[in-house]
C-alpha positions as CSV (number, residue, x, y, z in Angstrom):
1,X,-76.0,31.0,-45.8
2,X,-73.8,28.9,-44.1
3,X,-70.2,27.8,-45.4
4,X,-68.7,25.1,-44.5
5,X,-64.7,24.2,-44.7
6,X,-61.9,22.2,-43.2
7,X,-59.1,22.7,-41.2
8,X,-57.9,19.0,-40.3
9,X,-55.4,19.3,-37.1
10,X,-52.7,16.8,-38.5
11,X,-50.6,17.6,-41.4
12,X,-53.2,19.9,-43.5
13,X,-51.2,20.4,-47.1
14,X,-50.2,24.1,-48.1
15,X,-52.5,25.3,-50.4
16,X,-55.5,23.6,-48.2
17,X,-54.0,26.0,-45.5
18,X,-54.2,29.2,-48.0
19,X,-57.3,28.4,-49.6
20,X,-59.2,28.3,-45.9
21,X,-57.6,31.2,-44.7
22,X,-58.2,33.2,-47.9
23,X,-61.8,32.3,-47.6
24,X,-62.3,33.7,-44.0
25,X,-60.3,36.9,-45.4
26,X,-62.6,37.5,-48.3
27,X,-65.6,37.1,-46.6
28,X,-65.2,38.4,-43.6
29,X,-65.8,42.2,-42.7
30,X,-63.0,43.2,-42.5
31,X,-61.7,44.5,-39.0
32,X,-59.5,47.8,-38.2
33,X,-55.9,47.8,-38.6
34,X,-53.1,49.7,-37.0
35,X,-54.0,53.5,-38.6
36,X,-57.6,52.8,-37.7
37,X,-56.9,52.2,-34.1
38,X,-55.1,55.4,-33.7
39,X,-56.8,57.4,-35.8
40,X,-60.0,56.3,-33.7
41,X,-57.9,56.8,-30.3
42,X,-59.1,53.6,-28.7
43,X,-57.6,50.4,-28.3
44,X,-60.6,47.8,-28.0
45,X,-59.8,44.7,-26.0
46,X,-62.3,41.9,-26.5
47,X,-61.9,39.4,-23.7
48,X,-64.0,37.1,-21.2
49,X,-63.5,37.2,-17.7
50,X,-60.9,34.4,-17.1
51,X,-59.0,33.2,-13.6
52,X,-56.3,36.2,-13.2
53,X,-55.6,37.0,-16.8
54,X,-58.9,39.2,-16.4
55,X,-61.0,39.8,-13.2
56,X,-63.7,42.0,-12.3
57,X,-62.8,44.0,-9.3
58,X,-63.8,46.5,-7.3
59,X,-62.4,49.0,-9.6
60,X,-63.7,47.9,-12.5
61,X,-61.3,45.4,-14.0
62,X,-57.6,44.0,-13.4
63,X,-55.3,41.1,-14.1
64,X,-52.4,40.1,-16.7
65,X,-53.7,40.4,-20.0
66,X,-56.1,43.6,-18.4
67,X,-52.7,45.2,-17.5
68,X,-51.3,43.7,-21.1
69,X,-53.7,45.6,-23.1
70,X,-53.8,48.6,-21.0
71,X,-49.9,49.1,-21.5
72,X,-50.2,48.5,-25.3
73,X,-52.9,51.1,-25.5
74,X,-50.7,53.8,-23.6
75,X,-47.7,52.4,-26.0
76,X,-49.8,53.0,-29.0
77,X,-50.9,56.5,-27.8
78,X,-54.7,55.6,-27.3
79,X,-57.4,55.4,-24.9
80,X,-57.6,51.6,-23.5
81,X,-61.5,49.9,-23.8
82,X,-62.4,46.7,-22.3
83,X,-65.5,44.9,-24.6
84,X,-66.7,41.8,-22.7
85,X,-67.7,38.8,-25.2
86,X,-68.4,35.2,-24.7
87,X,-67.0,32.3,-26.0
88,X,-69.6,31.4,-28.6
89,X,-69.2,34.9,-29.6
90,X,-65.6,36.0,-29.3
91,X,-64.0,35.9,-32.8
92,X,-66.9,36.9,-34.2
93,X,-66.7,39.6,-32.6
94,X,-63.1,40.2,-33.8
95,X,-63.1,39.3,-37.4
96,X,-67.2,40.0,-38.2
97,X,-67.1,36.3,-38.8
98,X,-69.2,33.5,-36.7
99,X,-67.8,30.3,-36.4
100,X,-67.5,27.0,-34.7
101,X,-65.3,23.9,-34.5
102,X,-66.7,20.3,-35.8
103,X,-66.1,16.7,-34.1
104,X,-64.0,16.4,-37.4
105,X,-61.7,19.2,-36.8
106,X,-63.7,21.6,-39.6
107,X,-64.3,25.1,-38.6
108,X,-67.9,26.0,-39.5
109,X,-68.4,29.6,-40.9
110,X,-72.2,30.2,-39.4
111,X,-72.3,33.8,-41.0
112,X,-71.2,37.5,-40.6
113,X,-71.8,39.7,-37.4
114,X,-70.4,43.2,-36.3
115,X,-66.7,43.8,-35.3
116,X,-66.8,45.1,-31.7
117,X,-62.9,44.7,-30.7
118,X,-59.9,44.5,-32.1
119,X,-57.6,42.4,-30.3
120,X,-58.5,39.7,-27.8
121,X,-56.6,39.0,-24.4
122,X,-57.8,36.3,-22.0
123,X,-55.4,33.3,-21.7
124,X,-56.1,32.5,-25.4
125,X,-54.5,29.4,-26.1
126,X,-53.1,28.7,-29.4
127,X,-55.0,25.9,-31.0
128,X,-54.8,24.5,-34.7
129,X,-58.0,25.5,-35.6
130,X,-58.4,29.2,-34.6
131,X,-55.1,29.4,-36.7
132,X,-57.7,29.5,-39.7
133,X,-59.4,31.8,-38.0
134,X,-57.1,34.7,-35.8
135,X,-53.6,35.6,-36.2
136,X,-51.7,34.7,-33.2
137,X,-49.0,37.1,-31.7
138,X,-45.6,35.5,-30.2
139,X,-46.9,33.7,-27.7
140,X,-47.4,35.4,-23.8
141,X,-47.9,32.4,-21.1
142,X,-47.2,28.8,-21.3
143,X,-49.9,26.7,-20.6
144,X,-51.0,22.7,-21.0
145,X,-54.5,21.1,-19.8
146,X,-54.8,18.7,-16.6
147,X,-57.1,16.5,-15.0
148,X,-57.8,17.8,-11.8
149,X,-61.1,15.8,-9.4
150,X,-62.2,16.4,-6.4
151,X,-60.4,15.9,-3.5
152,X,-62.3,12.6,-2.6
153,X,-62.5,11.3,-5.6
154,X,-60.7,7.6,-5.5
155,X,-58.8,8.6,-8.9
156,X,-55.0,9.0,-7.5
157,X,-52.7,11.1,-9.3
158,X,-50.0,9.8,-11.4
159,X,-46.6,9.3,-10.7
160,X,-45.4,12.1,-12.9
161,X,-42.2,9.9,-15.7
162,X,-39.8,12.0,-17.6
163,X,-41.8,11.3,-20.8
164,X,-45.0,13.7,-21.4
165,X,-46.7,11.5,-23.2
166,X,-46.3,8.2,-20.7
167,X,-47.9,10.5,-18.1
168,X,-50.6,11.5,-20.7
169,X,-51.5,8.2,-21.4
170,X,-51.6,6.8,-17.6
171,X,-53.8,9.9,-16.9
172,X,-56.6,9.0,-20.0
173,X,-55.7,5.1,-18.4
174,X,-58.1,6.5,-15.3
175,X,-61.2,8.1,-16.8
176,X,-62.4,4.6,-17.9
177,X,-66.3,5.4,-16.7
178,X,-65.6,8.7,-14.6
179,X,-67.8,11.5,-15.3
180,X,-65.7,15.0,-17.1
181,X,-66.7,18.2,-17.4
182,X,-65.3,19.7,-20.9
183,X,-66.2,22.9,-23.1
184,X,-66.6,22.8,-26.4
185,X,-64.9,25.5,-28.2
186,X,-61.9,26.0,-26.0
187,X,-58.8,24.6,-25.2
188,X,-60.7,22.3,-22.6
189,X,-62.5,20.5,-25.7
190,X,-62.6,16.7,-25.4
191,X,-62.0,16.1,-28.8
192,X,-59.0,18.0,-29.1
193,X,-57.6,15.1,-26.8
194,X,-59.3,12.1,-28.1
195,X,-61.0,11.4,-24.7
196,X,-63.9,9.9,-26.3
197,X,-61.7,7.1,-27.1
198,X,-61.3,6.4,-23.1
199,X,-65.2,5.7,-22.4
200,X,-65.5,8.5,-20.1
201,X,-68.9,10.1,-19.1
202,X,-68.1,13.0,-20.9
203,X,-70.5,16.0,-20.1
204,X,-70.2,19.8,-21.1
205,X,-70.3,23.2,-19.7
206,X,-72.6,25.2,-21.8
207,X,-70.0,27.2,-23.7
208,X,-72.1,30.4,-22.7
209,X,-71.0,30.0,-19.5
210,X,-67.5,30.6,-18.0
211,X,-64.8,28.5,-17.6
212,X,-64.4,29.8,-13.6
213,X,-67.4,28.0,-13.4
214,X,-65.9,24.4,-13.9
215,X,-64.2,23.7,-10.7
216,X,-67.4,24.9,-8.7
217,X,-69.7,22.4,-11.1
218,X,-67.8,19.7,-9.9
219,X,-67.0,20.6,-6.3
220,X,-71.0,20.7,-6.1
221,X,-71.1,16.9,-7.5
222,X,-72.1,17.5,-11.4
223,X,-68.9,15.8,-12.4
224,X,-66.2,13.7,-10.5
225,X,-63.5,15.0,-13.0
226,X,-62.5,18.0,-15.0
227,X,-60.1,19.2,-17.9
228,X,-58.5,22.7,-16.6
229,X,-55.8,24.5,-17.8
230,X,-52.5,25.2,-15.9
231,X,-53.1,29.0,-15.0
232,X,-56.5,28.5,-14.2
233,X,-55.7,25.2,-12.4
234,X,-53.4,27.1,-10.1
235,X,-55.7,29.8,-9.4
236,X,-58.4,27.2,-8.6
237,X,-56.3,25.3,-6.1
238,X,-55.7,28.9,-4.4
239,X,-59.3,29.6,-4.1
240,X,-60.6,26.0,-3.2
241,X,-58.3,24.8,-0.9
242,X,-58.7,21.0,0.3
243,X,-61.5,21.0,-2.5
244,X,-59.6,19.7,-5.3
245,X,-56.6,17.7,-6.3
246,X,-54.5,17.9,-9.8
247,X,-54.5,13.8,-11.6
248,X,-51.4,14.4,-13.7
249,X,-51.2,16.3,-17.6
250,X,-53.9,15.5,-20.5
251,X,-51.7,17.6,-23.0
252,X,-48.4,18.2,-24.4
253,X,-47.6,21.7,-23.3
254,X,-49.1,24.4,-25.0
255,X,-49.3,28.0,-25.4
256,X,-51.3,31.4,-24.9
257,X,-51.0,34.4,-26.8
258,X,-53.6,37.6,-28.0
259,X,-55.1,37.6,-31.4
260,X,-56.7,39.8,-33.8
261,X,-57.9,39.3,-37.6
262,X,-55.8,38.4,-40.5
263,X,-57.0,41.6,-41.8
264,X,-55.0,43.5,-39.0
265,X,-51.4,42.6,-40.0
266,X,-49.8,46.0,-38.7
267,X,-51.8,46.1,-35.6
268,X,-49.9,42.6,-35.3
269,X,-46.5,43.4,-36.0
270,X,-46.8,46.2,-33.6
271,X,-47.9,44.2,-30.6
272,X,-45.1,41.5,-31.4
273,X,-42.5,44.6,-31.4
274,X,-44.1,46.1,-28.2
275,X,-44.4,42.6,-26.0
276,X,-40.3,41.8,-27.6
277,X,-39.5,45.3,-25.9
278,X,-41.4,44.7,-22.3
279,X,-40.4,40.9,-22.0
280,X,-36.9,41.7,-22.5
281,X,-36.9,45.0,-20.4
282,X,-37.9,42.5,-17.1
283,X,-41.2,44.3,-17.0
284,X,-43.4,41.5,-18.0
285,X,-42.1,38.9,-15.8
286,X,-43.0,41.4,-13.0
287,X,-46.2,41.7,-14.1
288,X,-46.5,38.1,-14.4
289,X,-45.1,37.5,-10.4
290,X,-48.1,39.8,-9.5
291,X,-50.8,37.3,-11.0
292,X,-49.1,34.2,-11.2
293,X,-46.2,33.4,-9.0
294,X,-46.5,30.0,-8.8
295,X,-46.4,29.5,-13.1
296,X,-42.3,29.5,-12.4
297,X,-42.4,26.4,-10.6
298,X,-44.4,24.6,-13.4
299,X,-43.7,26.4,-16.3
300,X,-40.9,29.1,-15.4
301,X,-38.9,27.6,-18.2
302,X,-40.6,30.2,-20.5
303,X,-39.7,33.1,-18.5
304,X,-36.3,32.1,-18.3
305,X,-33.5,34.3,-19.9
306,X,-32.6,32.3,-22.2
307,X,-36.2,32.5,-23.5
308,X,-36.5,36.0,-23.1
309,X,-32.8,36.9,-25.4
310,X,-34.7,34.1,-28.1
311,X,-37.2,36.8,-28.7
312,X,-35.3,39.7,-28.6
C-alpha cells in the first residue's frame, strides 16, 4: 500500500506538522534507540560516500563525519560500523520507512523496508521536508547551494551585493535556456529553488548515482551548468583545477547536521550533548581544518567563538 501525505515547505499549521510526523512514527518500524545501541555494542553509521565528509581510502574509509561517527562510537563505549546506502535508499534505511519528495512539496510514504543503521552522517543538509521524516541533531557544517559551470562556459559570475537574495536572483537571471544538472531528492533539487520558473534545461542525475559525480558529468559536456553545494563545491574546485568556475549563490545559507528516527530520541540527545562537549573543547574545528580548510573563508562565521559559547 502506498500512503500519501503532505509536508508543504511554507508555513505548514501545527497540528498538520503533528499529524504527519505521528503518522511516519506509527507506521514505521521502529529503529533502535540509545540502550539498544549499547547493549548491541555497535554504533551503525549509514552514510553515502560524499566529497570529504566520507571517502573511501586506502584504509578503508576516512573524512569528517567518518571521523564524527567514529568518535561518538568510542564516546558511547561501542564498536564503530560504517553501512553504505544510497540516496533513494537512505532513510529507509534508518527509520524502516521508504519515501520520496513530490513536485508539490509532499513526502510520499512508498512502504516499509529493514532498519540497517541508526544514525546517518554524510553532509546531510537540513531540509523542510526530511523534518517529517528524521530528527535533526544541532546542526555540524554550514552549507548553501551554488551555481558553478564550466570554465568556458560564457555565463560570468555575479558580482557578489551585500543582499543574499539580490545575488540569488541575478544568478537564476543567467540560466534563461542553459542546460543544469540537479538531483532529485537532495539538497541539489531544482524544485526546492523554483528554477523551473527560470526556463532552464533542467536535466537530472539519476539519484542512484552519486553526487561526486556531478562536476565530472558536466566537465565531460552533459550539462553547461550545475547546482553544488558549498563543501562539495570547494572540494571540486581542488580536484578540477582550471575545469570549473563558481556563478554566484542559488540559496539562502543553509545547514548540515546527522539524523536518526524520531523513534531514537535518547540516541539524539546524546549525540547533541557529545558534539556540544567536542565543539566547545576546540576538537572539532580541528577536525574540520583537516578536511575543509578553506570552509573558514566562506563560512568560518559558524566556527567562530561566539558560535561555539551559543551551543555550550
Amino acid at each position: 500500500m502506498i500512503c500519501f501525505f503532505r509536508y508543504p515547505f511554507k508555513t505548514p499549521s501545527f497540528l498538520f506538522i503533528f499529524t504527519a510526523l505521528a503518522f511516519i512514527i506509527s507506521a514505521a518500524a521502529f529503529a533502535d534507540d540509545l540502550d539498544d545501541v549499547r547493549q548491541r555494542g555497535v554504533l551503525r553509521h549509514l552514510g553515502i560516500p560524499y566529497a570529504n565528509f566520507v571517502s573511501p581510502s586506502a584504509d578503508g574509509l576516512e573524512g569528517l563525519d567518518v571521523e564524527l561517527m567514529q568518535r561518538f562510537a568510542e564516546h558511547l563505549g561501542v564498536a564503530y560500523e560504517w553501512v553504505e546506502t544510497t540516496w533513494p535508499t537512505i532513510f529507509g534505511d534508518l527509520t524502516g520507512q521508504m519515501v520520496q519528495s513530490e513536485d508539490d512539496g509532499s513526502v510520499v510514504v512508498t512502504g516499509q523496508t529493514e532498519v540497517r543503521g541508526d544514525i546517518i552522517a554524510n553532509g546531510l543538509t537540513i531540509l523542510p521536508w526530511r523534518k517529517a521524516v528524521v530528527d535533526f541533531s544541532i546542526p555540524t557544517f554550514p552549507t548553501g547551494v551554488w551555481l558553478i559551470a564550466r570554465v568556458d562556459s560564457q555565463i560570468k559570475p555575479i558580482k557578489p551585493s551585500e543582499n543574499i537574495r539580490t545575488d540569488i536572483d541575478q544568478v537564476k537571471n543567467l540560466l534563461s535556456g542553459q542546460t543544469l544538472l540537479t538531483m532529485n531528492g537532495t539538497c541539489l533539487d531544482a524544485r526546492l529553488y523554483d528554477l523551473y520558473s527560470t526556463w532552464a534545461d533542467i536535466r537530472e542525475l539519476d539519484p542512484t548515482e552519486s553526487l561526486d559525480d556531478i562536476v565530472p558529468a558536466i566537465v565531460k559536456g552533459f550539462a553547461e551548468t550545475a547546482l553544488l553545494d558549498i563543501p562539495n563545491a570547494l572540494v571540486a574546485l581542488l580536484q578540477w583545477p582550471g575545469e570549473i568556475k563558481v556563478i554566484g549563490p542559488i540559496s539562502e545559507p543553509q545547514q548540515m547536521a546527522v539524523a536518526v528516527s524520531k523513534s531514537s530520541p535518547a540516541l539524539l540527545a546524546e549525540f547533541n550533548r557529545f558534539f556540544r562537549q567536542l565543539k566547545a573543547s576546540g576538537a572539532y574545528d580541528e577536525m574540520v581544518h583537516t578536511y575543509y580548510p578553506s570552509i573558514y573563508l566562506y563560512l568560518g562565521g559558524f566556527f567562530s567563538v561566539e558560535e561555539r559559547d551559543a551551543i555550550k
